[in-house]
C-alpha positions in Angstrom: 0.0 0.0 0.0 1.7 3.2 -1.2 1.2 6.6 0.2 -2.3 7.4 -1.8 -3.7 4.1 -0.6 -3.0 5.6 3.4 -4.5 9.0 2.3 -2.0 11.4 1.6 -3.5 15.1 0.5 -2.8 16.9 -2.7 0.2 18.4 -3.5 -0.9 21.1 -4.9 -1.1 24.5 -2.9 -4.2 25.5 -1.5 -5.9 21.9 -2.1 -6.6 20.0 0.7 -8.4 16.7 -1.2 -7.4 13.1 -1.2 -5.0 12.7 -3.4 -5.3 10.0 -6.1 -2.7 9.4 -8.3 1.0 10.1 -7.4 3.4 11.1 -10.5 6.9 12.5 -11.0 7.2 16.3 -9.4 9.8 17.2 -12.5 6.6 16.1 -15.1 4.0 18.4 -13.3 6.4 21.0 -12.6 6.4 22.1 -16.5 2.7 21.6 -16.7 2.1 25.2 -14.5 0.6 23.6 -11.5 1.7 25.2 -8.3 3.3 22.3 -6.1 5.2 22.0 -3.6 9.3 20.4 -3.4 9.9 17.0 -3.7 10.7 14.2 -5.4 6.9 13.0 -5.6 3.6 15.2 -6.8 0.4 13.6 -5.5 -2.6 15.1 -7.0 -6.7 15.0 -6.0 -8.9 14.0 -9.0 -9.6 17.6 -10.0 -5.9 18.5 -10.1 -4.9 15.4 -12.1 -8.0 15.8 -15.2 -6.2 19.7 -15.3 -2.2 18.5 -15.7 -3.6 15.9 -18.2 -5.1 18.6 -20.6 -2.4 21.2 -20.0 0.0 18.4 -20.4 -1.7 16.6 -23.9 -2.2 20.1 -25.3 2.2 20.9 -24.5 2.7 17.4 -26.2 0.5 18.1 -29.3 2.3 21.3 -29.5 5.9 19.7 -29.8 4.6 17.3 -31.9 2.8 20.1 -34.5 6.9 22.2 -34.1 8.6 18.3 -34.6 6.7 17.2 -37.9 5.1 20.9 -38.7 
């Protein structure tokens, strides 16, 4: 049982939700969210949908400048 399984709260500042999924710090670091240090970024449900579409939409973008 890893640290969301014993309830640990979002990482992100002013949230104070369950967190749900637990991800790299370095990966939402770029996406804009405000986080806090550490190796580890664990966000709610709400936080998580948001770094997905910020973070699908960066990807697309690279792609679009890679291939263009």
């Amino acid at each position: 049982m890893g640290k969301v399984g014993k309830g640990v709260t979002c990482s992100v500042q002013g949230c104070s939700n369950n967190a749900v999924r637990s991800l790299d710090s370095s990966k939402v670091k770029g996406s804009g969210l405000d986080i806090g240090s550490g190796k580890r970024a664990y966000l709610c449900e709400e936080h998580y949908k948001q770094w997905k579409k910020l973070s699908k939409q960066s990807k697309s973008d690279d792609l679009r400048l890679r291939y263009g």
